[in-house]
VOPAGU-2260 file (C-alpha; in pm, 1 decimal, decimal comma):
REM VOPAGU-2260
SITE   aa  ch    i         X         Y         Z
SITE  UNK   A    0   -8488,8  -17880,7  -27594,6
SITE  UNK   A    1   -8196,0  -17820,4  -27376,2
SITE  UNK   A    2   -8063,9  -18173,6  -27387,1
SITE  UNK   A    3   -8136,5  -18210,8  -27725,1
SITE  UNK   A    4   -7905,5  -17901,5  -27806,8
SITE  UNK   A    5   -7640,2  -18076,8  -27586,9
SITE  UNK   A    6   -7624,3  -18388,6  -27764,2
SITE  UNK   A    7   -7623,2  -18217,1  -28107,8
SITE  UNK   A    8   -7310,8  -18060,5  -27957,2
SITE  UNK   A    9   -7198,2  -18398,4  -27856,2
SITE  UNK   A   10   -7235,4  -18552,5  -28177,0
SITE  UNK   A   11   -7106,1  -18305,0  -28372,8
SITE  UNK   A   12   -6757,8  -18305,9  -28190,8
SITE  UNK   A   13   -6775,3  -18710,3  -28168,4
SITE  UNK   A   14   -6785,7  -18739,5  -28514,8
SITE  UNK   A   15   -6601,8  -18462,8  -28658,1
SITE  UNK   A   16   -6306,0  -18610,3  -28412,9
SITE  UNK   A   17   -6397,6  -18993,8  -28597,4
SITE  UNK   A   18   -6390,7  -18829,2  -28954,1
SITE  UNK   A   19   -6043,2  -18717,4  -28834,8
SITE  UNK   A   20   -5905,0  -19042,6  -28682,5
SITE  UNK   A   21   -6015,8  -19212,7  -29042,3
SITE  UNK   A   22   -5691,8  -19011,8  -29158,0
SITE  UNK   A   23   -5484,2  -19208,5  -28907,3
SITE  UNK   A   24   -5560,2  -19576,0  -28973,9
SITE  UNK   A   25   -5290,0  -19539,6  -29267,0
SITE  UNK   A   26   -5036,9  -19522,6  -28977,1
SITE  UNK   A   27   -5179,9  -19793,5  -28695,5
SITE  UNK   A   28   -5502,6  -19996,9  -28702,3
SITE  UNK   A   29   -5828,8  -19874,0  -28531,7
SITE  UNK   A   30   -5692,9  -20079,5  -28242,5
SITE  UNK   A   31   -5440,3  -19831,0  -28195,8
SITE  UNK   A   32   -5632,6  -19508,4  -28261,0
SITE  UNK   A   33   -5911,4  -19604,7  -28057,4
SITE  UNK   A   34   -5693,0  -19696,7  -27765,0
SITE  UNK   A   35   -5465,3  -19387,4  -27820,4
SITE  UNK   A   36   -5784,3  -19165,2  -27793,3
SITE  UNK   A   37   -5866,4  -19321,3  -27465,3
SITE  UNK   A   38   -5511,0  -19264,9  -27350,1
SITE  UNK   A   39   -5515,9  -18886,8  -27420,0
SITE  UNK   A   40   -5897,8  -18848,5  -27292,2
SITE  UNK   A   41   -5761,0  -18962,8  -26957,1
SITE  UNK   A   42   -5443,7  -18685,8  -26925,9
SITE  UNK   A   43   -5694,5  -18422,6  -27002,3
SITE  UNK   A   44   -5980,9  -18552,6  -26769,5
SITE  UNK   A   45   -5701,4  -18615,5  -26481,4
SITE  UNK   A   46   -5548,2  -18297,4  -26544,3
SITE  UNK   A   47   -5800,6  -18139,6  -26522,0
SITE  UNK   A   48   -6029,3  -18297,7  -26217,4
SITE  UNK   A   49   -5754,7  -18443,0  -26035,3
SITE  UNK   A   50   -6000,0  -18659,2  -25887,2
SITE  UNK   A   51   -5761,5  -18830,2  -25616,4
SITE  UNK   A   52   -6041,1  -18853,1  -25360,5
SITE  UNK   A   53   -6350,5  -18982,7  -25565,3
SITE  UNK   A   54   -6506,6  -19218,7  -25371,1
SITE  UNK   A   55   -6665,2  -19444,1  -25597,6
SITE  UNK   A   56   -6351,7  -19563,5  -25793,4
SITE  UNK   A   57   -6455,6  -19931,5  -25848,2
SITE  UNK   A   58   -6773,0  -19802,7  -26027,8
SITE  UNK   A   59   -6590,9  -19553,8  -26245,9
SITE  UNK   A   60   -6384,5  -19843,8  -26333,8
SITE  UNK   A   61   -6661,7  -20076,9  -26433,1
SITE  UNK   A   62   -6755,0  -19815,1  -26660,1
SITE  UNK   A   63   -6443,4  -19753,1  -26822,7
SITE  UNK   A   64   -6368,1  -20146,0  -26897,8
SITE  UNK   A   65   -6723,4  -20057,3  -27131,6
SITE  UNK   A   66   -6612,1  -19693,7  -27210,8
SITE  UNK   A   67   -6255,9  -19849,3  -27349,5
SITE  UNK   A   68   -6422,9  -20143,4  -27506,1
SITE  UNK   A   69   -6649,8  -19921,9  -27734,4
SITE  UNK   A   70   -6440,1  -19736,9  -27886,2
SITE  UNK   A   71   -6179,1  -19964,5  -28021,0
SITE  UNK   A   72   -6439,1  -20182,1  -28155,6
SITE  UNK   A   73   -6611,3  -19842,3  -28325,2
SITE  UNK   A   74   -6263,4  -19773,6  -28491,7
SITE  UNK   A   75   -6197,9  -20088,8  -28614,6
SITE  UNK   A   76   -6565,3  -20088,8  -28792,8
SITE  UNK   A   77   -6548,3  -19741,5  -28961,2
SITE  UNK   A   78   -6196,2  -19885,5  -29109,5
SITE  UNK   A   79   -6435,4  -20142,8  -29322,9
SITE  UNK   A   80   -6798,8  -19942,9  -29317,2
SITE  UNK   A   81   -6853,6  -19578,2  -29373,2
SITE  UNK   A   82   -6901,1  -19397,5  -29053,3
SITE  UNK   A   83   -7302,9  -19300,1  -29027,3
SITE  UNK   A   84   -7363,5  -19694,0  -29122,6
SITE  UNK   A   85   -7152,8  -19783,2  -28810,6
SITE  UNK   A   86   -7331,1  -19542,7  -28583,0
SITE  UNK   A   87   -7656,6  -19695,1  -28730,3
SITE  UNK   A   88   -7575,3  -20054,7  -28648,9
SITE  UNK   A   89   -7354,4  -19932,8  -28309,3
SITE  UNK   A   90   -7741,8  -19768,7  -28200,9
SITE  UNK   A   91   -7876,7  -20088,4  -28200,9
SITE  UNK   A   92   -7734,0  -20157,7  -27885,9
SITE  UNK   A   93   -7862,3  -19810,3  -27668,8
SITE  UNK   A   94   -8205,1  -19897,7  -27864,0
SITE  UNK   A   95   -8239,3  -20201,1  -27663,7
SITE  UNK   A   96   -8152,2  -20062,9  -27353,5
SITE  UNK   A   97   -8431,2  -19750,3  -27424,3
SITE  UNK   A   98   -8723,7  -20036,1  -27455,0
SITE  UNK   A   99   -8690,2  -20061,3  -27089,1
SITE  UNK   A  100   -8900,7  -19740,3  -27033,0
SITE  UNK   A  101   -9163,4  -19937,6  -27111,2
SITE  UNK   A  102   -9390,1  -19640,6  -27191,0
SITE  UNK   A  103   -9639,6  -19604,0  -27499,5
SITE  UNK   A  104   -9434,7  -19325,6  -27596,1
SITE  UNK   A  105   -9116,1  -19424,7  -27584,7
SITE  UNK   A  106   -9251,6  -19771,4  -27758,1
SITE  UNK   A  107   -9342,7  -19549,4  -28066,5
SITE  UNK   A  108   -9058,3  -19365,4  -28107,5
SITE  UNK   A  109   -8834,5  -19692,8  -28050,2
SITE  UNK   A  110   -9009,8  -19808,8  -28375,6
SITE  UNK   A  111   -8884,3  -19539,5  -28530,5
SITE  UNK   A  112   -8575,9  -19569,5  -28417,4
SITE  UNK   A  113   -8555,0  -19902,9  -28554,3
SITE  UNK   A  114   -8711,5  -19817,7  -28868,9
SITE  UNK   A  115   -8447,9  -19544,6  -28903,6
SITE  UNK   A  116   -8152,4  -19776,6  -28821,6
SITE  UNK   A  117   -8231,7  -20019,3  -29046,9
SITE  UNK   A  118   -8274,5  -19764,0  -29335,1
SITE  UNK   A  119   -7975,6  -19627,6  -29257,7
SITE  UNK   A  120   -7777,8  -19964,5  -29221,1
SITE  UNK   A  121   -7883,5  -20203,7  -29505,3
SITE  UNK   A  122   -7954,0  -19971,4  -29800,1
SITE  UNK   A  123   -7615,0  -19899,6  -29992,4
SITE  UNK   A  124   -7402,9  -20169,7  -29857,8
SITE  UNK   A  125   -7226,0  -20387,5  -30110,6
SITE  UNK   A  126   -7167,5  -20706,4  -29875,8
SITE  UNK   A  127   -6914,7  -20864,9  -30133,2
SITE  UNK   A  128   -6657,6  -20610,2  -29999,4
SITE  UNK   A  129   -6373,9  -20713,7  -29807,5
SITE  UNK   A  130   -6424,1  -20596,4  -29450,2
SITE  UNK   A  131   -6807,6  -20563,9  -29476,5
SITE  UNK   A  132   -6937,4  -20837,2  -29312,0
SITE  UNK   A  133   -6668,1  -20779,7  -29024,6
SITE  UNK   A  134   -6723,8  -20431,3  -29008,0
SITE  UNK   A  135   -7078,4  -20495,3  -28922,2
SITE  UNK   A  136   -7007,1  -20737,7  -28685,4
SITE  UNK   A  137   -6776,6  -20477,0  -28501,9
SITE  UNK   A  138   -7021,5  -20223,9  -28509,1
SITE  UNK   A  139   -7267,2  -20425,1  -28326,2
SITE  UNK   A  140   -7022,0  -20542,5  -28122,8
SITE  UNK   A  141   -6974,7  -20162,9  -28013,6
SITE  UNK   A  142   -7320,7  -20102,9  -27977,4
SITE  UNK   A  143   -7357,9  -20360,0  -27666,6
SITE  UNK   A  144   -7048,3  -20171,7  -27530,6
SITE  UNK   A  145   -7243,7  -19854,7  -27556,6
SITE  UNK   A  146   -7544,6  -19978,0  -27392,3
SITE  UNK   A  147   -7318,3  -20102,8  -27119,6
SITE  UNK   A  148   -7178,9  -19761,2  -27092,0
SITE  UNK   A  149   -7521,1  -19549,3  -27079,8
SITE  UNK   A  150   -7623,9  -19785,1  -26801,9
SITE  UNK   A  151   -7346,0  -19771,2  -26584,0
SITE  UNK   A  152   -7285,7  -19387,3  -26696,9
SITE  UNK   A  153   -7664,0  -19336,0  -26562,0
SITE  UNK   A  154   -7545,5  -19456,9  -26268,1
SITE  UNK   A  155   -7195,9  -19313,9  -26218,2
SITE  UNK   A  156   -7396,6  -18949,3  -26273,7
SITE  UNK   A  157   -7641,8  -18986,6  -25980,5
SITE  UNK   A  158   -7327,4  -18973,2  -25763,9
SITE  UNK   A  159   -7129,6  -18616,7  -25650,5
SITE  UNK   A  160   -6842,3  -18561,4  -25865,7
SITE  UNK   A  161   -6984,7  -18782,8  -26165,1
SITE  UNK   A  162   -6698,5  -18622,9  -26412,3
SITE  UNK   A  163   -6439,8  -18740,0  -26140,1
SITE  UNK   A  164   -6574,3  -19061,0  -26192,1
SITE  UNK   A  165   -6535,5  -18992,3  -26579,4
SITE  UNK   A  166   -6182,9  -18939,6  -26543,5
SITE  UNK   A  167   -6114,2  -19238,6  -26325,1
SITE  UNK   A  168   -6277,0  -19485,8  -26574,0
SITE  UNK   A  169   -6097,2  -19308,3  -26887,2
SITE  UNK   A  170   -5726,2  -19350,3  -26699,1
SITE  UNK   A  171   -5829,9  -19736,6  -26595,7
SITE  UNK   A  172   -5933,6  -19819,7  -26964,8
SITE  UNK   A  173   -5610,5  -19710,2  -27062,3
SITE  UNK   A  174   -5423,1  -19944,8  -26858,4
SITE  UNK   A  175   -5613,9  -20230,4  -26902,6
SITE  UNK   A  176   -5643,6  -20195,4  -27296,9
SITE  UNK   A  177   -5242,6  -20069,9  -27315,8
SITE  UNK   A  178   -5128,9  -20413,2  -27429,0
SITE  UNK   A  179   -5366,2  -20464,7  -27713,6
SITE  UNK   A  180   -5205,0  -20138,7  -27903,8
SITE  UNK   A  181   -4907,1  -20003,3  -27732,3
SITE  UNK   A  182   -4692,2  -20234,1  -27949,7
SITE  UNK   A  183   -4795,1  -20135,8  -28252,1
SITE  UNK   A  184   -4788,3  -19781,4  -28171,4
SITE  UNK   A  185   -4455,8  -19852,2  -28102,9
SITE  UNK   A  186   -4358,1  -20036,0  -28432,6
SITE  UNK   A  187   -4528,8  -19782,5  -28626,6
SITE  UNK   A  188   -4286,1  -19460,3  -28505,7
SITE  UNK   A  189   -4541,9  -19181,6  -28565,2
SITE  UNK   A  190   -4436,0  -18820,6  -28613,7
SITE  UNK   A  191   -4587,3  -18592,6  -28341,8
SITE  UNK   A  192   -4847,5  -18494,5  -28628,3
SITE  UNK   A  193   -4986,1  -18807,0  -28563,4
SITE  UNK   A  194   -4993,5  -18740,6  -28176,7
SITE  UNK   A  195   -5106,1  -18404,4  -28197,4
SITE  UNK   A  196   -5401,8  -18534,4  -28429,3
SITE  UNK   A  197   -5461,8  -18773,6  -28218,8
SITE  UNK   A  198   -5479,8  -18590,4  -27905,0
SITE  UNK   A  199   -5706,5  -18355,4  -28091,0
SITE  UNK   A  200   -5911,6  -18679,2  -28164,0
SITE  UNK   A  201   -5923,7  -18737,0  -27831,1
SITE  UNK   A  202   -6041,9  -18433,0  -27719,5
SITE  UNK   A  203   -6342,9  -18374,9  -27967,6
SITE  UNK   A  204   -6437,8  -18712,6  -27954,6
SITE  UNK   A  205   -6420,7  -18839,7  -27608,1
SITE  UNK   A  206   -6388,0  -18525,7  -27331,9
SITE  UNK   A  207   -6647,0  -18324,9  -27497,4
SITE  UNK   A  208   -6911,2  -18599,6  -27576,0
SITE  UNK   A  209   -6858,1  -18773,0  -27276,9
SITE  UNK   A  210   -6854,0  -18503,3  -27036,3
SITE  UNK   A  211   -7187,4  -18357,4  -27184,3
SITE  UNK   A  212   -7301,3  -18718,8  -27113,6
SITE  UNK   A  213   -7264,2  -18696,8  -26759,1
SITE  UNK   A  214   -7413,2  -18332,6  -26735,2
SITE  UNK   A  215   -7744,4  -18432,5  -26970,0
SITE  UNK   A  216   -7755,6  -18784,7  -26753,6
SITE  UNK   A  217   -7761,9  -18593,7  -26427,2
SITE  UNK   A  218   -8141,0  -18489,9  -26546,8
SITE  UNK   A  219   -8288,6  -18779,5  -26772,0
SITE  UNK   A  220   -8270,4  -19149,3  -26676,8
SITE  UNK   A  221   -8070,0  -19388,2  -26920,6
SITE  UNK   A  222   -8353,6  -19516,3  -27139,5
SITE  UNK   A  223   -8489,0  -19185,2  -27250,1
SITE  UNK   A  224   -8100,5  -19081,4  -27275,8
SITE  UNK   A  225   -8080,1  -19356,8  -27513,0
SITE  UNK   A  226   -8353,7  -19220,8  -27723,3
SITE  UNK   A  227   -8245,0  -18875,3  -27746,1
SITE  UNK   A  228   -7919,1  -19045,7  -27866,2
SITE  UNK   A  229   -8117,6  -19190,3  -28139,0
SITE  UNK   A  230   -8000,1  -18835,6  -28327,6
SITE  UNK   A  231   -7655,0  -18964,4  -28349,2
SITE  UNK   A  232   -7646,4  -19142,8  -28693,9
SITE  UNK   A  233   -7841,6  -18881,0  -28823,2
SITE  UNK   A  234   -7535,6  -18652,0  -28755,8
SITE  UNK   A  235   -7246,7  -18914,9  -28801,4
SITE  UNK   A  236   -7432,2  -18933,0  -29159,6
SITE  UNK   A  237   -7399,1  -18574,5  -29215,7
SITE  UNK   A  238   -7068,1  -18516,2  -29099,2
SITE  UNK   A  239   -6961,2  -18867,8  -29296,2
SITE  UNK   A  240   -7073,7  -18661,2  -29580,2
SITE  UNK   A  241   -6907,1  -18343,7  -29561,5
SITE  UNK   A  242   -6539,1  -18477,8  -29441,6
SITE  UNK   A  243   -6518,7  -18835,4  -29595,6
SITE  UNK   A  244   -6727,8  -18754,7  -29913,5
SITE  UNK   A  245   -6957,1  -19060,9  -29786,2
SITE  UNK   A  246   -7273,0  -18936,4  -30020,7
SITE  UNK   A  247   -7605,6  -19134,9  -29852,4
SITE  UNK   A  248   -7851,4  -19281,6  -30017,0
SITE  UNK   A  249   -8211,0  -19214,5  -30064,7
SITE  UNK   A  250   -8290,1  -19507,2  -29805,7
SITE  UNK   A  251   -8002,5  -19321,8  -29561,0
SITE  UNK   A  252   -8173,1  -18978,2  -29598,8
SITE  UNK   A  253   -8543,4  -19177,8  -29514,3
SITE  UNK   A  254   -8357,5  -19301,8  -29189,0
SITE  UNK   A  255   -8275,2  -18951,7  -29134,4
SITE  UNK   A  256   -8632,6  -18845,5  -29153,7
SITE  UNK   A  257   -8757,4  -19152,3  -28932,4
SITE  UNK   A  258   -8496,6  -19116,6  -28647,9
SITE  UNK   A  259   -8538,0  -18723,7  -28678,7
SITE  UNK   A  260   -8950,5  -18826,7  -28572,5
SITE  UNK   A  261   -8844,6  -19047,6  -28275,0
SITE  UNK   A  262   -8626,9  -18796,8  -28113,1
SITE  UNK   A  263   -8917,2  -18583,6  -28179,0
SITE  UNK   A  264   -9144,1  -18817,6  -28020,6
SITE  UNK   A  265   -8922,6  -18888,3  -27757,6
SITE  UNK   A  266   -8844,9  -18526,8  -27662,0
SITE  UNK   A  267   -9246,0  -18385,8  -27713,2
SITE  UNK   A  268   -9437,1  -18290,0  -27419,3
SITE  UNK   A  269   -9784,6  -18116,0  -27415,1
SITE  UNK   A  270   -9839,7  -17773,1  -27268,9
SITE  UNK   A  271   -9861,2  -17836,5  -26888,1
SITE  UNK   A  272   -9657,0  -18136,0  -26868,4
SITE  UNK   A  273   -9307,2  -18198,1  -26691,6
SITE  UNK   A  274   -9034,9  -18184,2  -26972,7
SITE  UNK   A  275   -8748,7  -18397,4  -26960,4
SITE  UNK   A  276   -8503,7  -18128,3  -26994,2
């Protein structure tokens, strides 16, 4: 149950930071917020760690290219789609990469995984909104970026130092994405409300999550890791709630119930078995 604690941790401070940044996208595009996020992840990580002497900076930087991919694309969805719908379709992507266990458990509760996503995704949506279709595409867009991420992140936290490695892949997403939103940051003059927020969106929704990452990958391999992140829309659809007044629907809250069993699947052992935690 320890891991599973973690990640409701996780999720709670990833979304409650992306309920936040919503409030920002009247200033600059998701573009911008998502890339400003990574931008003040890295200060803190770097400050922090100081990780001059990692020794596997290459790697950390393969999976930062993913890291700063994902969220950009995630921001730029839950401007057009509310924010437990984008986590929904954005699972999609870790789903597939948790069928490699290729174990009859992990089989079952990947059905209900799926069942849950797709409960969660295509009950409510009105598809003749502007932004809907494109929203969705963005969302799934993110979820291969995330898959990316868990895979090289499973492999980045097998090595000493694996939040060093964190903090060198945050600070080399934010110079190769800089171009795509510095300008516009620029154009748009923010107040240093807007920067605070932001750094406080930064902190909530990519040092804590991610740095529990690395500390619950260090003891689970990256296809049951993707499972127990299966809890994630469940949460982004509860916090979507409460913040952004995003009320589900009866097929959302049956989602809910069917991802709720394949964490519980996922996470079950029997008396006198090894648990995953």
């Amino acid at each position: 149950m320890k891991n599973v604690v973690s990640l409701l941790l996780s999720g709670l401070s990833q979304y409650v930071g992306a309920s936040i940044a919503v409030g920002l996208f009247v200033t600059v595009s998701g573009i911008g917020v998502g890339w400003g996020r990574i931008f003040f992840a890295a200060i803190f990580l770097l400050l922090w760690r100081r990780p001059w002497s990692y020794p596997h900076k290459w790697q950390a930087f393969g999976f930062g290219l993913a890291l700063g991919a994902m969220n950009p694309l995630f921001y730029l969805s839950i401007e057009r789609i509310p924010l437990g719908t984008a986590v929904a379709l954005e699972f999609l992507g870790p789903v597939v990469l948790a069928a490699l266990a290729r174990t009859r458990r992990t089989t079952i509760a990947i059905g209900f995984a799926i069942l849950g996503v797709f409960l969660i995704s295509w009950i409510g949506l009105d598809y003749t909104k502007p932004g809907v279709t494109a929203g969705i595409i963005l969302a799934l867009a993110a979820g291969v970026a995330w898959a990316i991420y868990m895979f090289l992140a499973s492999k980045l936290a097998g090595k000493p130092g694996n939040v060093d490695g964190l903090a060198i892949g945050m600070a080399g997403a934010a110079i190769v994405y800089s171009p795509l939103a510095i300008g516009e940051l620029l154009d748009a003059s923010p107040d240093w409300s807007f920067w605070l927020t932001l750094a406080g969106v930064a902190f909530l929704s990519s040092v804590v999550p991610y740095v529990i990452d690395q500390l619950v990958l260090r003891e689970v391999p990256a296809a049951i890791f993707a499972i127990l992140n299966s809890i994630l829309p469940a949460m982004s659809m509860v916090v979507g709630m409460v913040m952004l007044s995003q009320v589900p629907s009866a097929g959302e809250f049956a989602g809910l119930v069917s991802i709720s069993i394949a964490v519980l699947i996922a996470t079950y052992r029997p008396k006198g078995t090894t648990s995953p935690q």
